[in-house]
C-alpha positions in Angstrom: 0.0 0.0 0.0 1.2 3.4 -0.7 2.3 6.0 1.5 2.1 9.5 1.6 3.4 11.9 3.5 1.5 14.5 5.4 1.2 17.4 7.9 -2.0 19.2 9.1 -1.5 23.1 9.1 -2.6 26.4 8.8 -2.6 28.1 5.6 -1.0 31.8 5.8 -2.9 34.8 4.5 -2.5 35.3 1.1 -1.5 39.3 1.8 1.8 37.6 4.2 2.7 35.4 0.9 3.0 38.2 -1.3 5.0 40.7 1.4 7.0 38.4 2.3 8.3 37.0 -1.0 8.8 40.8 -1.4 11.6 40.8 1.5 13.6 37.5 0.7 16.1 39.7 -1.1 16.1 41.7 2.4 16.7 38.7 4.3 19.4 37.4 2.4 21.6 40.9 1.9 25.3 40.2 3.3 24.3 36.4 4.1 27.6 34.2 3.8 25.7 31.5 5.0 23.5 29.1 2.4 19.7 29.6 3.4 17.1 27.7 2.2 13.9 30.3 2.3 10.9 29.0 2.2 8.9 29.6 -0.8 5.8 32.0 -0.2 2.9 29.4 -1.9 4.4 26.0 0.8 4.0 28.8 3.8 1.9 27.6 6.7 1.4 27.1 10.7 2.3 23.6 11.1 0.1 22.2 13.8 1.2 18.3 13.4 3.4 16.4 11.4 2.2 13.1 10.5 4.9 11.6 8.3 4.3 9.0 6.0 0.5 7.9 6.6 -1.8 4.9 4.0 -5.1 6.2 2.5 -6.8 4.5 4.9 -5.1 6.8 7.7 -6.5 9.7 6.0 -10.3 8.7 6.4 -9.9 8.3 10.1 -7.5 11.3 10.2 -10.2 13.3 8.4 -13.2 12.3 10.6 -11.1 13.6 13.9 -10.5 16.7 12.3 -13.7 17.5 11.1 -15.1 17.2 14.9 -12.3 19.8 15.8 -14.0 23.6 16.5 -12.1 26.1 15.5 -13.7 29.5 14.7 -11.7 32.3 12.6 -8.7 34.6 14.3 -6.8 37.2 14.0 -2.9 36.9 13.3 -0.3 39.9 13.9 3.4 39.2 13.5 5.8 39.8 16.1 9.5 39.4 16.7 11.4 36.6 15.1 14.0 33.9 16.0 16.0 30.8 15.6 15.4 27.2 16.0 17.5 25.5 18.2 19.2 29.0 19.0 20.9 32.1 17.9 24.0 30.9 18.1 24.2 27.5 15.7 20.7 28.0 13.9 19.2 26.0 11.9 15.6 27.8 11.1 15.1 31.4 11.4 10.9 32.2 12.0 9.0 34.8 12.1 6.7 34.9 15.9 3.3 36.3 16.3 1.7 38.7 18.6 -1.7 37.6 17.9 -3.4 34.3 17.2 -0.5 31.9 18.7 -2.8 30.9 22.0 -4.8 30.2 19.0 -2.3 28.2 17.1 -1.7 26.2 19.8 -5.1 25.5 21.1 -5.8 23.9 18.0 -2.4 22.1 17.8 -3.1 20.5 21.4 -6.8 19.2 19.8 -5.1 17.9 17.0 -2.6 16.1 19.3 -5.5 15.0 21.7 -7.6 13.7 18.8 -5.0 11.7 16.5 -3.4 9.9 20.4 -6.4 7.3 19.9 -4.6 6.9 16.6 -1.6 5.8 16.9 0.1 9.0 16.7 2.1 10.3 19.4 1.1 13.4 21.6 4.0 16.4 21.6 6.4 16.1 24.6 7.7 19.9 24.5 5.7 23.2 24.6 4.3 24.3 20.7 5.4 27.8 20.1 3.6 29.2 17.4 5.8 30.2 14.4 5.7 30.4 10.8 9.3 29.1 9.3 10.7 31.9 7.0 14.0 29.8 6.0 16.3 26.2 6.6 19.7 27.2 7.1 21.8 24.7 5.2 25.5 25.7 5.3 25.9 28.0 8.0 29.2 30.8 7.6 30.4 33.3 10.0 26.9 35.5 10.1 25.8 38.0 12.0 23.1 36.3 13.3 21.8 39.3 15.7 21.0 41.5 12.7 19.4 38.9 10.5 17.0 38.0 14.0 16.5 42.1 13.9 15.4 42.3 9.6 13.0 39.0 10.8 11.8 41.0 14.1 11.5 44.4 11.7 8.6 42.5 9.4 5.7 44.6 9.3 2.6 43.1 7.7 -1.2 43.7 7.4 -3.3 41.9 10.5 -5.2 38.9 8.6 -7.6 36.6 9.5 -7.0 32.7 9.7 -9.6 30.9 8.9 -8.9 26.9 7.8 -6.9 24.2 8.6 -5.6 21.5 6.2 -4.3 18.3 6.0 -1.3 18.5 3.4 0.2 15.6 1.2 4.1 16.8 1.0 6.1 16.0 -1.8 9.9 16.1 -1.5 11.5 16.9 -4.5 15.3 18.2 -5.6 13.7 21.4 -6.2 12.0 21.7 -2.8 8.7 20.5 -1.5 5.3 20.3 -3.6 2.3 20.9 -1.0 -1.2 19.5 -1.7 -4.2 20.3 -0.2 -5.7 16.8 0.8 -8.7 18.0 3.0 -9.2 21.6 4.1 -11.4 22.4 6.9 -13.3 25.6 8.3 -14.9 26.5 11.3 -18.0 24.8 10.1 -16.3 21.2 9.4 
């Protein structure tokens, strides 16, 4: 039986997409090191990772979601950071001021919903980010000015209102995201 690969998330405002595709080149001025930026159509609030999962999986996966309540929010952006920390990162991210108690609300449900599943519950706090880049080959950067460009992001307060469950492809060119399911606050 095939498998495919998957990862239930929130879709980003279209308005962020477009900004922030806007200020990659930003992001990367003076940059020894090799970042991979994330490409403004795969950006999203990951709430669970569910790796490689059958077709079957997906039925059940989809009726637990669909009993998940959610209604719409309000995201703001806020200062960024670095994943595991400033001083060897690996992910740089972009925080939020608003809508993260919301982000992980619905991350928790997800967690409790899918245990009964099979799928194992998060052992460490979720902090509510949206990855803006992968860094692949890290050189002598300073990393305390890129963190202040990141914290410096203005965009326009939007409104989330889905979740989906994603099929991720992993190609040499980067990843291919398809929407599998998508759900609203009405199921």
């Amino acid at each position: 039986m095939q498998k495919i690969r998957t990862f239930i998330a929130h879709p980003v405002p279209e308005k962020w997409k477009k900004a922030l595709s806007d200020k990659a080149e930003m992001l990367n001025h003076n940059l020894q090191s090799k970042v991979a930026w994330v490409k403004p159509v795969n950006m999203h609030f990951t709430l669970k990772f569910l790796g490689d999962i059958s077709e079957t999986d997906i039925l059940l996966i989809d009726s637990v979601l669909k009993q998940i309540q959610f209604k719409p929010f309000k995201v703001n952006v806020g200062p960024g950071g670095f994943f595991p920390d400033p001083i060897k990162p690996r992910i740089t991210w972009l925080g939020l001021t608003n809508g993260s108690k919301e982000i992980c609300e619905n991350a928790i449900a997800i967690d409790d919903g899918l245990e009964h599943l099979g799928f194992d519950k998060k052992t460490t706090p979720y902090h509510a980010h949206l990855t803006l880049g992968r860094i692949k080959k890290q050189a002598k950067d300073n990393w305390l000015e890129l963190a202040e460009k990141v914290s410096g992001i203005s965009l326009p307060e939007c409104t989330i209102a889905e979740m989906v469950l994603y099929q991720s492809e992993l190609t040499p060119e980067g990843p291919i995201y398809t929407k599998l399911k998508t759900y609203t606050q009405n199921g």
